[in-house]
C-alpha positions as CSV (number, residue, x, y, z in Angstrom):
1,X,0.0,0.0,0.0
2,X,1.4,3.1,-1.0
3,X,1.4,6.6,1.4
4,X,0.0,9.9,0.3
5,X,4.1,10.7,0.5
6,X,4.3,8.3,-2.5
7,X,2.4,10.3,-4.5
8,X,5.3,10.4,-7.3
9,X,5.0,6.1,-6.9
10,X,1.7,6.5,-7.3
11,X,1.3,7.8,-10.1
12,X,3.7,6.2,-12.0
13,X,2.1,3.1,-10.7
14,X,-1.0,3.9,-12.4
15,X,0.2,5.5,-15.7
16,X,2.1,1.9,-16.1
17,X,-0.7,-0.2,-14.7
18,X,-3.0,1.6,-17.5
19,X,-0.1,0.9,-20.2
20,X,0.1,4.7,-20.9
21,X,3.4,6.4,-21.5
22,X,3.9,10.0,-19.4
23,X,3.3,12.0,-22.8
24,X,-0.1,9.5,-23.4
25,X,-0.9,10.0,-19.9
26,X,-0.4,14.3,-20.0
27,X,-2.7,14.4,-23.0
28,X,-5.3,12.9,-21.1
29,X,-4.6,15.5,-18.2
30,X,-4.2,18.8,-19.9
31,X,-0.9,18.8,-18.7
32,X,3.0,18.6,-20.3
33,X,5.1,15.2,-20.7
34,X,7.8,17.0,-18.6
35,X,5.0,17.9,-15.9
36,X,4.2,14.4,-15.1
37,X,7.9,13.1,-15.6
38,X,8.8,16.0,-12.8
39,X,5.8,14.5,-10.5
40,X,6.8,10.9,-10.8
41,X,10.5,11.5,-10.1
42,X,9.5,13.8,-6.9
43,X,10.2,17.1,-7.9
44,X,7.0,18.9,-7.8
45,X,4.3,18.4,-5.1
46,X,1.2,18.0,-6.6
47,X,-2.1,19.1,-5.2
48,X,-4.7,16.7,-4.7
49,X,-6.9,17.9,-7.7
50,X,-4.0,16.7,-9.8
51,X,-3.6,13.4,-8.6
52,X,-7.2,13.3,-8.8
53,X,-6.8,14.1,-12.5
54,X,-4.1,11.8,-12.8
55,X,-5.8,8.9,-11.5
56,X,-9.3,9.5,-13.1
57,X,-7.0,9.2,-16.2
58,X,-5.7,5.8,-15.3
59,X,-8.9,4.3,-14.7
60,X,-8.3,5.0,-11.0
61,X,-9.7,6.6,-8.3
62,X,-7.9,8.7,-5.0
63,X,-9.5,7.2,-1.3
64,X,-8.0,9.4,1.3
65,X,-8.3,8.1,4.5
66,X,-7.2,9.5,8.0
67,X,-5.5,7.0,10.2
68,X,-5.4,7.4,13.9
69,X,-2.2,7.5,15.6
70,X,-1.4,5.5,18.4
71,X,-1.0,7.2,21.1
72,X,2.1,6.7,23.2
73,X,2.8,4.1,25.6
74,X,2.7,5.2,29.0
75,X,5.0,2.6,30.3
76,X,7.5,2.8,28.0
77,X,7.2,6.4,28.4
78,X,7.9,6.6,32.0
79,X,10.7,4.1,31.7
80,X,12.4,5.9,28.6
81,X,12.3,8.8,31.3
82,X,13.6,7.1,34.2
83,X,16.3,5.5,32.6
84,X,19.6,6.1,34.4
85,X,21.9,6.8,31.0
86,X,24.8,7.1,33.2
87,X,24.9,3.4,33.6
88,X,24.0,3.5,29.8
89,X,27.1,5.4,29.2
90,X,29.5,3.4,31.5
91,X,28.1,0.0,29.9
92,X,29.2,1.8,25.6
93,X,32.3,2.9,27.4
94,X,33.0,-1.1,28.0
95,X,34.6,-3.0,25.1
96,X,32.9,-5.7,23.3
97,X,34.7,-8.5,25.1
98,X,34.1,-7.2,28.4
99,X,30.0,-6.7,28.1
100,X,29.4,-10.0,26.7
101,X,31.6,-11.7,29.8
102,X,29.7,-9.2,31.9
103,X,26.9,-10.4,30.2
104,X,27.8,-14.2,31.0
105,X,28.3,-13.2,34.7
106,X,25.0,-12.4,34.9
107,X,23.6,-15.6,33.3
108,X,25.7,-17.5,36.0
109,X,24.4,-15.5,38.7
110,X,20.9,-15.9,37.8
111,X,21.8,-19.7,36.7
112,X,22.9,-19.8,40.3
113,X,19.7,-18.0,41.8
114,X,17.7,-20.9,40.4
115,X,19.6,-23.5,41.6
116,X,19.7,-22.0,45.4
117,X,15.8,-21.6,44.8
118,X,15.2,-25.0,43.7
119,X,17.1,-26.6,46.9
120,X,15.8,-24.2,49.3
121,X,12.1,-25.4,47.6
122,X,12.8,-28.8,48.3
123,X,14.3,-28.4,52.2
124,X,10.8,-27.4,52.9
């Protein structure tokens, strides 16, 4: 599916899909060969009356839709602003070699965690 900021793709889309070449395809607008050669490449900006045009040549037709935006998590939010990014910087600062065996520590660690947890579950 193609975005309204396509609208050079989209149009050349349709002119092709309808077997027109761009000077075929400006006849039928009222429009120059060069015109529609400028909007497919993405040089001009056309209005929506001229897509319109465009597409009603083609055989087509323009739906404009709006699309809600989703709003922002408010979790990830919070935690995007509580992150402590001077523990961020310390961990770039780090080579390679040393995150990933910091990394591996922390496997063990937990690796450990579970074990002590599983024992402790089974003293009871």
């Amino acid at each position: 599916m193609f975005s309204i900021r396509d609208a050079s793709l989209l149009v050349q889309h349709a002119r092709r899909t309808a077997s027109l070449t761009q000077r075929e395809l400006a006849e039928r607008v009222g429009t120059s060969q060069s015109a529609i050669a400028r909007l497919e490449q993405g040089h001009t900006n056309p209005t929506l009356d001229t897509l319109m045009r465009c597409a009603a040549a083609t055989g087509h037709t323009v739906r404009l839709a709006f699309v809600p935006i989703d709003p922002p998590d408010p979790v990830v939010a919070r935690y995007k602003r509580d992150v402590d990014r001077t523990l961020l910087r310390e961990n770039l600062r780090k080579s390679v070699d040393e995150r990933l065996r910091s990394l591996m520590d922390w496997q063990e660690a937990g690796r450990e965690l579970q074990r002590a947890t599983r024992a402790a579950r089974r003293r009871r």
